[in-house]
N, C-alpha and C positions, 0 to 999 in steps of 0.2 A: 583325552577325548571328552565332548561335550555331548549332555545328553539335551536334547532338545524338544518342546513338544510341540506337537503343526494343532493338535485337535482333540475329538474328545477322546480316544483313543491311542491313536497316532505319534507313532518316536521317530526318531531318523536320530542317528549319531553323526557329528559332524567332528570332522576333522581339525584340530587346535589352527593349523594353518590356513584353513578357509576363514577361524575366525580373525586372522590376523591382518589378511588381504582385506576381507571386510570391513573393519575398522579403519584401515589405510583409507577403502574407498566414501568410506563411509564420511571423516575429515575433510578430505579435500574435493571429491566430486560434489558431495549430496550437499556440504557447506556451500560451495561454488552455485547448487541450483539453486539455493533457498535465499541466495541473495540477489538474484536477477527475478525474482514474484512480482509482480504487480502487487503493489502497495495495495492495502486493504480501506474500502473506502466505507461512509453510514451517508445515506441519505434521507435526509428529511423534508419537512412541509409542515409550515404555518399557516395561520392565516395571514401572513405580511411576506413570506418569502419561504428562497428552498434552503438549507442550508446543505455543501459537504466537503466532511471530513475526511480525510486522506490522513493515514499512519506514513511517515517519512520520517523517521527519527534518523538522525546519524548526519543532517543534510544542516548547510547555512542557508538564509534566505536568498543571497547571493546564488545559490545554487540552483534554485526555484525559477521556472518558467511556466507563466498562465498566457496563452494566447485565447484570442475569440475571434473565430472566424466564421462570418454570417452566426449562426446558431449553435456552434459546434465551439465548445471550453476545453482547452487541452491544459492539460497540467504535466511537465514534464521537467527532470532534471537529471544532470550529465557529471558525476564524480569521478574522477578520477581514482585510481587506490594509491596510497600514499608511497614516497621513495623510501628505501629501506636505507637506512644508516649500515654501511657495510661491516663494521667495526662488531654490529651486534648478529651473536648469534640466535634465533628462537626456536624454543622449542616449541610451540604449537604460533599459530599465527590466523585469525579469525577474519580482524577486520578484513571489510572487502566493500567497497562503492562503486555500484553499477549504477546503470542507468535506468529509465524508466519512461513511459509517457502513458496516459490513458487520458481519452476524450468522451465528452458528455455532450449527447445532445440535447439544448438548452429546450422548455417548453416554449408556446406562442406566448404565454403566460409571461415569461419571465421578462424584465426590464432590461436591455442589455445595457444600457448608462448607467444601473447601480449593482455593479459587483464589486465585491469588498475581497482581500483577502488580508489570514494576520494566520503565522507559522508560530507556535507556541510551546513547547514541551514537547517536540516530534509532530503534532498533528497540524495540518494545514489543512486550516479552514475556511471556505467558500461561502460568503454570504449573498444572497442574490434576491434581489428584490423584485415583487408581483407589480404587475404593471397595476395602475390604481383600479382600470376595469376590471380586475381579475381575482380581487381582495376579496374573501368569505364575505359577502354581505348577511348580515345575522337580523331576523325579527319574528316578531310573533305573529302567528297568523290565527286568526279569532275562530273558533266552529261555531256553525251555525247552527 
């Protein structure tokens, strides 16, 4: 038996078997949810444009879909999980490649003729250009 503690007080004994199930589900379920996430993205803002970064490691660029449609950048991509060599047997087995999509809608702001993108070390990156009226104009204004 396992002693367990919930709180600042609080035990519960838990039975070796619960923890064995739980580790079972723990493998194959909770590995299975954590790879169908929505990639983690960072948005930014210059004074020249937006930039974003999407986390998609595991992925080729071949695998990568960016549509625009009117205002709306979708970033999507479709992996298959790999064939198994029957020959081999594993004992644990992790990879898994799911799919994905998330869309962004673009501001009035943004130029929709200069979006860039370049996939680098897992992050895919969205460079996107302020239309020229839209650029921080910067001066000094005198007090009187």
């Amino acid at each position: 038996m396992t002693l367990v503690k919930f709180g600042k007080d609080q035990k519960s004994i838990v039975n070796p078997f619960f923890n064995d199930v739980y580790s079972l589900l723990n493998d194959s379920f909770l590995n299975e949810k954590a790879a169908t996430r929505t990639p983690a993205v960072n948005i930014s803002e210059s004074d020249n444009q937006f930039e974003v970064d999407l986390a998609i490691p595991g992925l080729s660029k071949e695998d990568i879909k960016i549509n625009l449609d009117k205002n709306v950048l979708s970033v999507s991509a479709d992996k298959k999980t790999e064939t198994v060599d029957e020959n081999k047997k594993f004992t644990k087995r992790e990879y898994s490649f799911n799919s994905f999509s998330r869309s962004f809608t673009l501001p009035e702001s943004a130029d929709h003729s200069k979006i860039e993108a370049d996939y680098t070390a897992g992050i895919l990156k969205l460079t996107i250009a302020k239309k020229e009226e839209a650029k921080f104009q910067t001066r000094e204004i005198a007090v009187k």
